[in-house]
C-alpha positions as protocol buffer text, in pm:
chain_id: "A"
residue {
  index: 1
  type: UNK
  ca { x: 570 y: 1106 z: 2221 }
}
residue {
  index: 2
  type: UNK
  ca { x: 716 y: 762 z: 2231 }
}
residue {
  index: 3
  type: UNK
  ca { x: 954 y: 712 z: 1867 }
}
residue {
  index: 4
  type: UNK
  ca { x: 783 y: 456 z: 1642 }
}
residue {
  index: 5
  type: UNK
  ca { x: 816 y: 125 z: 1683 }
}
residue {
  index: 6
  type: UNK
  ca { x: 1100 y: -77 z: 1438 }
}
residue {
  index: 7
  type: UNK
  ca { x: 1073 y: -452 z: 1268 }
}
residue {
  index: 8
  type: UNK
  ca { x: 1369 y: -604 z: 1340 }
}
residue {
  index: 9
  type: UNK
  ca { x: 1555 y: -778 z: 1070 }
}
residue {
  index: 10
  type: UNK
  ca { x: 1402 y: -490 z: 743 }
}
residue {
  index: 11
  type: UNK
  ca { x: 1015 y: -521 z: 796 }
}
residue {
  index: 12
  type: UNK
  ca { x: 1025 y: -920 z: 814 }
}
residue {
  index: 13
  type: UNK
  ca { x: 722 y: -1127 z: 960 }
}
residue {
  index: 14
  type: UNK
  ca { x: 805 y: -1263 z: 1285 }
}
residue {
  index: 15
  type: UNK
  ca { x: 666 y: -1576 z: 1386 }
}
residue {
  index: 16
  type: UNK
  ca { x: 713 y: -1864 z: 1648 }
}
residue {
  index: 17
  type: UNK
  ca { x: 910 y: -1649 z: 1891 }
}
residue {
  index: 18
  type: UNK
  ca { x: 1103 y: -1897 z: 2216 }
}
residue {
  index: 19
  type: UNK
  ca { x: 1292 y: -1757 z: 2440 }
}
residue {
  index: 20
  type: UNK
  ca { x: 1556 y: -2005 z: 2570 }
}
residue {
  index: 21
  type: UNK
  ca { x: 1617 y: -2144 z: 2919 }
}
residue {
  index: 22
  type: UNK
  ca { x: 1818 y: -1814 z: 3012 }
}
residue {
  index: 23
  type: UNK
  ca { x: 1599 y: -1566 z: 2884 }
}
residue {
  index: 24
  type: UNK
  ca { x: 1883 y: -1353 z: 2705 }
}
residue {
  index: 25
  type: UNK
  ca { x: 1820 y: -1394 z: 2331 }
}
residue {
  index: 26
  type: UNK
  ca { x: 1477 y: -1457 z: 2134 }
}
residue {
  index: 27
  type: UNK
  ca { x: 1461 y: -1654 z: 1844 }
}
residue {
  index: 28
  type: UNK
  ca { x: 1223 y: -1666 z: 1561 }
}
residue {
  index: 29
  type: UNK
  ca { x: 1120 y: -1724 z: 1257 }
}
residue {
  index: 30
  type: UNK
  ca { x: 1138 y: -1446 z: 998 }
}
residue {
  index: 31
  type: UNK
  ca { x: 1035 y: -1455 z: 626 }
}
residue {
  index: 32
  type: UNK
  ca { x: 1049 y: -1058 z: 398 }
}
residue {
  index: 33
  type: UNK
  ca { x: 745 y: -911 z: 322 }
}
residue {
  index: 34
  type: UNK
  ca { x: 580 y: -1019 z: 35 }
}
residue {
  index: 35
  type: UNK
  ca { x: 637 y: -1424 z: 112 }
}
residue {
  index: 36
  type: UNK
  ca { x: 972 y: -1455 z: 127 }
}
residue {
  index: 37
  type: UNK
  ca { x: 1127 y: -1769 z: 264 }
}
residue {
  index: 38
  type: UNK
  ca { x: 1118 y: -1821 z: 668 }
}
residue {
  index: 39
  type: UNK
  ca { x: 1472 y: -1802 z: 808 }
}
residue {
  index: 40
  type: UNK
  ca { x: 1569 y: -1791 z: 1152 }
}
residue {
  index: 41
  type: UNK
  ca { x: 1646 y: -1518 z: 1332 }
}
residue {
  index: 42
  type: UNK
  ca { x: 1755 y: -1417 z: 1686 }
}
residue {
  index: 43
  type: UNK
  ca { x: 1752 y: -1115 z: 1859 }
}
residue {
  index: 44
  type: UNK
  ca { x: 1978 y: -1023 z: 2199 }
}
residue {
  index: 45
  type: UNK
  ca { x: 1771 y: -879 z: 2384 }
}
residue {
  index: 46
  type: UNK
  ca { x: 2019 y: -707 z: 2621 }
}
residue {
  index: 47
  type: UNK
  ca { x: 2135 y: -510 z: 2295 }
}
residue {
  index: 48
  type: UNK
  ca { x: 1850 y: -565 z: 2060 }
}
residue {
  index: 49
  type: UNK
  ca { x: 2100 y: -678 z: 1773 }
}
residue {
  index: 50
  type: UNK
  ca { x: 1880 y: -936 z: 1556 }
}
residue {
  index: 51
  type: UNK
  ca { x: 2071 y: -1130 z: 1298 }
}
residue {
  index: 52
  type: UNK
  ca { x: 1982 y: -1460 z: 1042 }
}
residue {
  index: 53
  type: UNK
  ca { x: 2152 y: -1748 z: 1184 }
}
residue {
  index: 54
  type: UNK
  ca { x: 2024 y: -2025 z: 924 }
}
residue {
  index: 55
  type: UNK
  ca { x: 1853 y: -1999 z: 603 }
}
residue {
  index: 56
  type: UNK
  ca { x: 1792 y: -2199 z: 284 }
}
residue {
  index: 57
  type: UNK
  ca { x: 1819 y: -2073 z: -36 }
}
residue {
  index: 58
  type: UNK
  ca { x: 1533 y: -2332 z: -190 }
}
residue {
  index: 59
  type: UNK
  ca { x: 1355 y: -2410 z: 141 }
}
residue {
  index: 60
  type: UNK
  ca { x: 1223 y: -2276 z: 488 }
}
residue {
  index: 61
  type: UNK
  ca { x: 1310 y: -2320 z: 822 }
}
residue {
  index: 62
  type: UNK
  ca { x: 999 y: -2578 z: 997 }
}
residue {
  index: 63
  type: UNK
  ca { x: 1014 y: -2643 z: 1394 }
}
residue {
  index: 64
  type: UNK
  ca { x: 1267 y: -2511 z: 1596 }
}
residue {
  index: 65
  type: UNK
  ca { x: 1351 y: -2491 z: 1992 }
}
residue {
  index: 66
  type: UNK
  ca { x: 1648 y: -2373 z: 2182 }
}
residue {
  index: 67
  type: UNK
  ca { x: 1853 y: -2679 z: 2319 }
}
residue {
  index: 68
  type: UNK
  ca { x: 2030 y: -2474 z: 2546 }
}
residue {
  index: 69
  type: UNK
  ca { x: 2107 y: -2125 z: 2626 }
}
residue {
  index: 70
  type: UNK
  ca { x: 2378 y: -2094 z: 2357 }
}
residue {
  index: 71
  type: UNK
  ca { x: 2193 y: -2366 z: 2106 }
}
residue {
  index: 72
  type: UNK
  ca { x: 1951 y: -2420 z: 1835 }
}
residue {
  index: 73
  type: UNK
  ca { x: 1749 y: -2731 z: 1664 }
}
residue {
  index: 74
  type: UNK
  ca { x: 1598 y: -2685 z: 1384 }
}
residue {
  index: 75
  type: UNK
  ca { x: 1443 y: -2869 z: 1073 }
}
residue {
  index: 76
  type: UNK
  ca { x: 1363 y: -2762 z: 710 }
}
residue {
  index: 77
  type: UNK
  ca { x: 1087 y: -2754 z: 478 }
}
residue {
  index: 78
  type: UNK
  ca { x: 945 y: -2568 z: 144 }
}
residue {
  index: 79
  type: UNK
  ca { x: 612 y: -2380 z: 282 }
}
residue {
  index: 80
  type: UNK
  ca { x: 524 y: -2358 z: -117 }
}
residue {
  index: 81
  type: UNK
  ca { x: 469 y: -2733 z: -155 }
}
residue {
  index: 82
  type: UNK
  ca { x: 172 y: -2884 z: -85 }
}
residue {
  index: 83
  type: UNK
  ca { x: 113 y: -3178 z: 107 }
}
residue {
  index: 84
  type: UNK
  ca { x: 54 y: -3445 z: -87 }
}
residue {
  index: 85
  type: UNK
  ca { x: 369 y: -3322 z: -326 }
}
residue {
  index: 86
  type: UNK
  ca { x: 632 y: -3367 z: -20 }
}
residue {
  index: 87
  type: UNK
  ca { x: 863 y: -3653 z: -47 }
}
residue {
  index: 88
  type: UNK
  ca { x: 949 y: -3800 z: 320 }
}
C-alpha cells in the first residue's frame, strides 16, 4: 500500500498552481485551514521542499506568474473586503 498522501506547507489550501518556463519549481497560492490569509508558496519539485516566499501580515497575495525561471510577480489584496469597500 502506497503511504498517504501529505499537504505541503501544514494542511494549507493550494490554489492557482504555475509552473514556470523551466518546469523545476511550482508556485502557488496557499492560505491555513480555517481561512487564513493566501501567501505564496513554492515547491521544488526535484526535492519537494515547499517554502512561503511572500506574505502579508494584513493582506493576501492576488495574481501572480513566474517572470522567469528564477522570478516571481505578484500583487496584493485583502480577500475579506468587499468590493465596493476597496480603495484603488
Amino acid at each position: 500500500m502506497p503511504p498517504p498522501r501529505r499537504r505541503p506547507c501544514n494542511h494549507a489550501e493550494l490554489g492557482g498552481a504555475q509552473l514556470p518556463p523551466g518546469g523545476r519549481h511550482l508556485a502557488a497560492k496557499v492560505s491555513a485551514a480555517g481561512g487564513g490569509r493566501d501567501r505564496l508558496a513554492v515547491v521544488d519539485l526535484a526535492t519537494l521542499d515547499a517554502r512561503v516566499v511572500a506574505s502579508f501580515a494584513d493582506g493576501d497575495i492576488g495574481n501572480f506568474q513566474w517572470a522567469s525561471d528564477n522570478r516571481l510577480l505578484f500583487d496584493s489584496t485583502d480577500k475579506d473586503l468587499a468590493p465596493g469597500e476597496v480603495n484603488a
